[in-house]
C-alpha positions in Angstrom: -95.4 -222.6 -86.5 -93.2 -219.9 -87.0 -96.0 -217.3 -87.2 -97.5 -218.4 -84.1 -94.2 -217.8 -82.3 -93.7 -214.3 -83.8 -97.5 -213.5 -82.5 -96.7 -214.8 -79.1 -93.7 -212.8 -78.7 -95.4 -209.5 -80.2 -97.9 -210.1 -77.6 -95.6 -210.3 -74.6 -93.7 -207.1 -75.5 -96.9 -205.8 -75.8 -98.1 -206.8 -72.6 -94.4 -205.6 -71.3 -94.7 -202.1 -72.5 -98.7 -201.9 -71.0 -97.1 -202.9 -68.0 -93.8 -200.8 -67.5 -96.1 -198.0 -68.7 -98.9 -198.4 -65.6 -96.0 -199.2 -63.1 -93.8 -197.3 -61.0 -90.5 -199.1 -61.8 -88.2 -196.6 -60.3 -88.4 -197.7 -56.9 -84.4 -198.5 -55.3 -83.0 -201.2 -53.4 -80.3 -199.2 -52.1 -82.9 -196.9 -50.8 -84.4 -199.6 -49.0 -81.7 -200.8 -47.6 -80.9 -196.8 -46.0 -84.3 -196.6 -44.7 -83.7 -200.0 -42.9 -80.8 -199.1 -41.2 -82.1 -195.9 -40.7 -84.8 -197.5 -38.2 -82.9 -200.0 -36.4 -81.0 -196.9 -35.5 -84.0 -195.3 -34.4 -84.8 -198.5 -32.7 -81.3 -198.5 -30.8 -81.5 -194.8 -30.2 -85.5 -195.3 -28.9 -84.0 -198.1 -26.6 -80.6 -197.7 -25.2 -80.2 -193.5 -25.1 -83.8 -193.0 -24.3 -85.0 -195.5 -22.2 -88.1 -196.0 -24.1 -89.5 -199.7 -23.9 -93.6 -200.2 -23.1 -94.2 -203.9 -22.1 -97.8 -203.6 -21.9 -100.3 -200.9 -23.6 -101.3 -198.5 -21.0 -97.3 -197.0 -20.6 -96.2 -193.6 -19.3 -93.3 -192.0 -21.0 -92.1 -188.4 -19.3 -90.9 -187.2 -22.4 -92.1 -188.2 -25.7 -90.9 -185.3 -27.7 -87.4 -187.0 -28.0 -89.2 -190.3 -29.3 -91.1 -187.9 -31.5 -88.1 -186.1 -33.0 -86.2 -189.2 -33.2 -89.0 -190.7 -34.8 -89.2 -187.8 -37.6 -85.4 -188.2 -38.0 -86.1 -191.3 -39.1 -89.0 -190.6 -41.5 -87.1 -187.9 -42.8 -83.8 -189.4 -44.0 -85.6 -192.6 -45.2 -87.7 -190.5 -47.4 -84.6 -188.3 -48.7 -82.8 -191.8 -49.7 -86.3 -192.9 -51.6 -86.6 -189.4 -53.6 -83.3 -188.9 -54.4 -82.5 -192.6 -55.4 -85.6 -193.2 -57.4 -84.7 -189.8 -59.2 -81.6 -191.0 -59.8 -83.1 -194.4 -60.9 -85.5 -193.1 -62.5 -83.3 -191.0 -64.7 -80.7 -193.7 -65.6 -83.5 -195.2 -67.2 -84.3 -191.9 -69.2 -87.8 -191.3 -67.1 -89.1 -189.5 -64.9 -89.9 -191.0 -61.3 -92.6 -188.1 -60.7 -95.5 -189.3 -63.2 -99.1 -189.9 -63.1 -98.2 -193.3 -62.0 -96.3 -192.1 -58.7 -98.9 -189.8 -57.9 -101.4 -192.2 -58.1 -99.4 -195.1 -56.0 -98.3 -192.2 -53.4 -102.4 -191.4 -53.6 -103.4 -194.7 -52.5 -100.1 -195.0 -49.8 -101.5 -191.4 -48.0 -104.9 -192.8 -47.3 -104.0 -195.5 -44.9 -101.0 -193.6 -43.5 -102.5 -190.4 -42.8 -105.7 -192.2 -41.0 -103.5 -194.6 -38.7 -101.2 -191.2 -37.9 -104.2 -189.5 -36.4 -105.3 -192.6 -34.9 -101.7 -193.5 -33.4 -101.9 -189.5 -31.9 -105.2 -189.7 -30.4 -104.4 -193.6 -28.7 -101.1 -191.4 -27.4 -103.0 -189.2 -26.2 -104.9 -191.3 -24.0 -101.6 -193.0 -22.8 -101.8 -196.1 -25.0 -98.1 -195.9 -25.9 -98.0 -199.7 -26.1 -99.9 -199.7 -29.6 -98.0 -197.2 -31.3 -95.6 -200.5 -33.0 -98.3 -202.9 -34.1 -100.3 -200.1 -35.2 -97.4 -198.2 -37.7 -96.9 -201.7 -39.0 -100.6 -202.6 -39.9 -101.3 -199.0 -41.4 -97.6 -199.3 -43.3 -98.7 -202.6 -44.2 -102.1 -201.3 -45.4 -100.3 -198.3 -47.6 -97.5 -200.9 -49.2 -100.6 -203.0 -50.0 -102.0 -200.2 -51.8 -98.9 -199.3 -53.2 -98.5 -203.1 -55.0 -101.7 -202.1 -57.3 -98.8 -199.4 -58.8 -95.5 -200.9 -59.0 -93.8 -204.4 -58.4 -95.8 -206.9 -56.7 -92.7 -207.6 -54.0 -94.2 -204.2 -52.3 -97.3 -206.2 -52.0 -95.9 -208.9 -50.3 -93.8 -206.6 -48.0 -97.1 -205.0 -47.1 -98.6 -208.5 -45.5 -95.3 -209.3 -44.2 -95.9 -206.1 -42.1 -98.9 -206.2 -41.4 -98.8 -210.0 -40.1 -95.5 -208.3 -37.8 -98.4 -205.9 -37.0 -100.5 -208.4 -35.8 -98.3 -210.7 -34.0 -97.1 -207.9 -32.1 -101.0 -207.1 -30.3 -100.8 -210.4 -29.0 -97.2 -209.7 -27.6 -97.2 -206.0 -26.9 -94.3 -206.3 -24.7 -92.0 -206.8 -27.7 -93.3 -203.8 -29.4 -89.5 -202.4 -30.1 -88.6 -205.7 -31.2 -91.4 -206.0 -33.8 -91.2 -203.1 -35.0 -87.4 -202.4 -35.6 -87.8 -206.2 -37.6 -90.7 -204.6 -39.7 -89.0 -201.3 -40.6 -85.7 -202.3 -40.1 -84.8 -206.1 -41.0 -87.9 -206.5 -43.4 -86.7 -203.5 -45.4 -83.1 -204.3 -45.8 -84.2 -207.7 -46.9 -85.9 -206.2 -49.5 -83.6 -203.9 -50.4 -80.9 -206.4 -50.7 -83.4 -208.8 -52.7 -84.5 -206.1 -55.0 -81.1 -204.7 -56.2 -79.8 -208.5 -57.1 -83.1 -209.1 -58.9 -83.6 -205.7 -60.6 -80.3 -203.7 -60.3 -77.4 -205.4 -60.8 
């Protein structure tokens, strides 16, 4: 009976190690939570300082550079806060966060992201300003989905999660900040917060 435990156990750190060695397990809560706060500043910003709010799709907007800039600022200090905490993660944990299996999970995220930024540009073009939220919430949904295949299966769930926001919001378009500053805002300090007590602390 004794040997049959031993074999059971050898096989579960077995099946640990294959794991931990195909997943990205560097991934931050902290960071998360930064790039959540992050966007409901956007949000606030978008809102209150610029006046930006479509209510239906077909919306004009005199100057969309400053939703474009703001937009960036966004993008950019959220993905500072990932690189340098999953760096920082990575190496209290005595690996490296830039691997095979980050460049594969980054690989599958760029697919979705990069085809729904050309298609969010070209709808923009055309005046269809109302789509841009439900649209960056199904294609970030799409990439997190992909992302699960390479590292804790919570990404995978945060992927539907925003891509069901994404959904709800093109049958209530006139919400579109709302929607979207709960998807990239409250969705990721929720995770954030849930991943540091359940892998961090």
């Amino acid at each position: 009976m004794k040997e049959e435990q031993d074999y059971i156990q050898d096989i579960a750190e077995i099946r640990s190690m294959m794991e931990r060695s195909t997943k990205f397990l560097s991934l931050s809560g902290w960071a998360g939570i930064l790039a959540g706060v992050y966007a409901l500043a956007g949000a606030w910003i978008v809102s209150h300082v610029l006046g930006f709010q479509p209510d239906e799709i077909f919306y004009s907007y005199p100057d969309l550079t400053n939703i474009f800039l703001t937009a960036a600022g966004v993008l950019f200090l959220a993905l500072i806060s990932a690189l340098l905490d999953s760096q920082r993660k990575a190496q209290k944990q005595d690996k490296k966060a830039w691997n095979a299996t980050s460049r594969r999970m980054l690989a599958s995220m760029a697919v979705p992201l990069f085809t729904g930024g050309i298609l969010i540009l070209l709808l923009i073009s055309n005046g269809l300003l109302g789509l841009i939220a439900p649209l960056t919430l199904l294609f970030y949904g799409l990439a997190l989905y992909n992302a699960g295949a390479y590292t804790i299966r919570e990404v995978r769930v945060m992927g539907y999660v925003q891509m069901i926001l994404g959904l709800l919001n093109m049958a209530f378009i006139s919400y579109g900040l709302l929607f979207w500053a709960i998807g990239f805002g409250v969705v990721h300090i929720v995770y954030g917060i849930y991943m540091y007590f359940r892998f961090e602390r």
